[in-house]
N, C-alpha and C positions, 0 to 999 in steps of 0.2 A: 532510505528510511525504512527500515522494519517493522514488522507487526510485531503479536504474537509471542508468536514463530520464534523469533529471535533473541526474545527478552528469556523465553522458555530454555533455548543454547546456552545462551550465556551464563545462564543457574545450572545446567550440569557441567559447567567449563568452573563452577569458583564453589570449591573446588575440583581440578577437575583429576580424575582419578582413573588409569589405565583398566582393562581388563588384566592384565598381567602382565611381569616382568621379566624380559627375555634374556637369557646366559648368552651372548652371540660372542665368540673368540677368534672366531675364525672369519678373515676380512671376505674371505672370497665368498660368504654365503651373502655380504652384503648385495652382492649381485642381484639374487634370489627374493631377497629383502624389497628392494627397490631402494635403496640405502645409499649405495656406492655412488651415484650421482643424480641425487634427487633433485624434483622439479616442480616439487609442492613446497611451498613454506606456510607453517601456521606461527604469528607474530602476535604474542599479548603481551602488551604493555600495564603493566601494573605499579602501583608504587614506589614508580620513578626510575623501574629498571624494566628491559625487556628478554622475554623468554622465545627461545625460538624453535617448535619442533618442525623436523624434516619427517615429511611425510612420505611412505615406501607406497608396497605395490599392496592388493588384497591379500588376506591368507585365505588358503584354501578351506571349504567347508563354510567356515562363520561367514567369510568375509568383509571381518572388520579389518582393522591399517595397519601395516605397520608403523611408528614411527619414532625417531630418535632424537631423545635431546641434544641439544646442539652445542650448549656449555659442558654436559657430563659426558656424553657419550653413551648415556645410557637406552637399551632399546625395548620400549613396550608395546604391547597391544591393545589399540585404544579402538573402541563401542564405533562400529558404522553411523550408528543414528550420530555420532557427532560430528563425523566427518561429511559426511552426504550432502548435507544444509548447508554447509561452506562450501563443500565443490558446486553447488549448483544454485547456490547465494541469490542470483542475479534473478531466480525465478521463483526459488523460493520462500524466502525470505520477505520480501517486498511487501509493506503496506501499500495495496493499492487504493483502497477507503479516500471520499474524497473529504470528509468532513467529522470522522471519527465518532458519532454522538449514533446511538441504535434510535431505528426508523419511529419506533412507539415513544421515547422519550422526547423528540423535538414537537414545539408546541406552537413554534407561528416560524414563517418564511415569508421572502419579502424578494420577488423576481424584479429586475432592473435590466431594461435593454430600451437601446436606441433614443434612450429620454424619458421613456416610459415606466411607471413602478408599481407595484401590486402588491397588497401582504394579504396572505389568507392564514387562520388557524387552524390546527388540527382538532378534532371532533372524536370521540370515543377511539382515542387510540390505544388503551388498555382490550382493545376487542377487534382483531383482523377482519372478521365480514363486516362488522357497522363501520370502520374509521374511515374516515373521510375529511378535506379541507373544505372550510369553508373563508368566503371573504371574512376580514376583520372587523368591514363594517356592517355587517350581516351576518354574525356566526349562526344564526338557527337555520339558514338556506346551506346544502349541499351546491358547490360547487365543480359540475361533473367532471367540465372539460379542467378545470385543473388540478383535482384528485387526479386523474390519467396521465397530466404533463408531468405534476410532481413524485409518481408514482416512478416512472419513465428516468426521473430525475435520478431519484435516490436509487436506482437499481444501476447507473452509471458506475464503472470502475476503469480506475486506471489500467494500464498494461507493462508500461516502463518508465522509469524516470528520466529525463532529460540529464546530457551532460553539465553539468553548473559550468564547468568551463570551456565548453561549446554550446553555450544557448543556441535553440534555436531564432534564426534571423526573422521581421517583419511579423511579429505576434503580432494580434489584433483581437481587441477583448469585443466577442460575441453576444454574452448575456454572465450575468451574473447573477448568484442567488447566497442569499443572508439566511441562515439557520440560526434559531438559542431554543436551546431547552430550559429555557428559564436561568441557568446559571452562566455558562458559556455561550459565545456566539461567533458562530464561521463564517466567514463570505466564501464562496468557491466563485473562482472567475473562472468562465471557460472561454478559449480562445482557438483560434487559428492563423497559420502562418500563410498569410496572403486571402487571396478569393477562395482556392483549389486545394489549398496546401494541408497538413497534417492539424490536429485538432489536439489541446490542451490543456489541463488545467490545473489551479493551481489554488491555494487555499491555505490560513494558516497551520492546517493540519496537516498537508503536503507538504509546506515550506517552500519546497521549489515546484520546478515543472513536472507535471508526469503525462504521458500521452494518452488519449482517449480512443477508445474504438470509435472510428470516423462513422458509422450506420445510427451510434448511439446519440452522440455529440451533434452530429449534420443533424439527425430528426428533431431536437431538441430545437436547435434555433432555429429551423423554419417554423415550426409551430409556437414559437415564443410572440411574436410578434401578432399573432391571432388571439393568442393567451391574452396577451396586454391589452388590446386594442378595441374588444367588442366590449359593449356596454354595459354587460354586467360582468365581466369578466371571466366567465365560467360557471356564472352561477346559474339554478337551475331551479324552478317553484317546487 
C-alpha cells in the first residue's frame, strides 16, 4: 500500500511524457542502450489494454533511462525521478502510517488488552507544549502516564508489509487501540507471532499486515497492562 509518494508517481505517469525522443537505427547501439535484452519491464494497464516499456541502462551525465516501447519500437528518454520510485518501490513508496488520521486531529482513543479497556480524550491539541489525554471520564485531570504511552504509540511506524500470500503463522493479538477524529474511526491491532516472534500490525488503514520495530511494539505492551490496570489509569491531580 502506498503513501504519498505514490499517488504523487502515478500523476507524472498519466500523462506520462518522455524527456526526448531518440532516432536509434542502428541495433548494435541497443547494446549501449540497455535495450537489446532488457530486464526491467514498466507494465501500465489502462483502459482495458496494456503498455509495456522496456527499461535500458542510465545515460550518461543526466542519468535519466533509457527506455523503449514495446508495441512501437520506439526509444525515449524518460525523467530518473520516475524511474527511481519504481526500482526501489519496496522502500520507497510504502505507507508505513498505522492509522492515517494526523496526531492533532484525533480526539478520543480507547486501549483494549487482556480484558481490560480505557478511553482517554485529547486536550488542547491545536497546541504541541499543552496537548495532552485525559481519562474520558475525567477530561479536566492530565493523564501523565498515558499522554507518554499514547505519545509512544502514535510515533509507532511500520517497516514492511507482510506477504498476503505467505502470512505470517501463530499471530497473536497483544493490545489494541481505537482512534476517531470525530468522523472516521481505526482500530490498530498489534500483534506477535508467538511469545518471542516478530511484532505486527494491522488496521483498517493498513488493510493487511505490516511489521513493527520490535523495541517499539515489545515497550508498548509491557507497559499496556500498567496503563489499564492501576486505579486511575494514568491520571494525575
Amino acid at each position: 500500500k502506498s503513501a504519498g509518494k505514490g499517488e504523487a508517481l502515478l500523476a507524472k505517469m498519466s500523462p506520462l511524457a518522455a524527456q526526448r525522443s531518440l532516432d536509434v537505427t542502428d541495433e548494435s547501439k541497443l547494446e549501449d542502450l540497455g535495450l537489446m535484452t532488457p530486464t526491467s519491464l514498466i507494465e501500465i494497464d489502462r483502459v482495458g489494454s496494456t503498455e509495456v516499456l522496456e527499461i535500458g541502462t542510465e545515460a550518461y551525465g543526466t542519468r535519466d533511462y533509457y527506455a523503449r516501447h514495446q508495441a512501437s519500437g520506439r526509444i525515449y528518454l524518460l525523467d530518473r525521478e520516475l524511474i527511481q520510485p519504481l526500482k526501489y518501490a519496496r522502500t520507497r513508496l510504502p505507507d508505513r502510517g498505522l492509522y492515517g488520521m494526523a496526531k492533532s486531529d484525533i480526539k478520543e482513543v480507547t486501549v483494549s488488552a487482556s480484558g481490560q479497556t480505557q478511553t482517554w480524550v485529547q486536550r488542547h491539541a491545536d497546541d504541541k507544549l499543552k496537548a495532552h489525554w485525559a481519562l474520558a471520564s475525567d477530561p479536566e485531570v492530565m493523564a501523565e502516564q498515558a499522554t507518554t504511552w499514547l505519545s509512544k504509540f502514535m510515533g509507532l511506524k511500520g517497516t514492511q508489509y507482510a506477504d498476503p500470500e505467505r502470512p505470517p503463522q501463530g499471530v497473536e493479538e497483544r493490545l489494541k487501540v481505537t482512534l476517531t477524529d470525530g468522523e472516521t474511526t481505526t482500530t490498530v491491532a498489534v500483534l506477535q507471532v508467538g511469545e518471542d516472534g516478530d511484532w505486527y500490525g494491522q488496521s483498517e488503514h493498513t488493510r493487511g499486515l505490516i511489521k513493527l520495530v520490535r523495541s517499539g511494539a515489545s515497550g508498548l505492551s509491557d507497559d499496556v497492562a500498567s496503563l489499564l490496570g492501576g486505579d486511575d489509569a494514568g491520571a494525575q491531580p
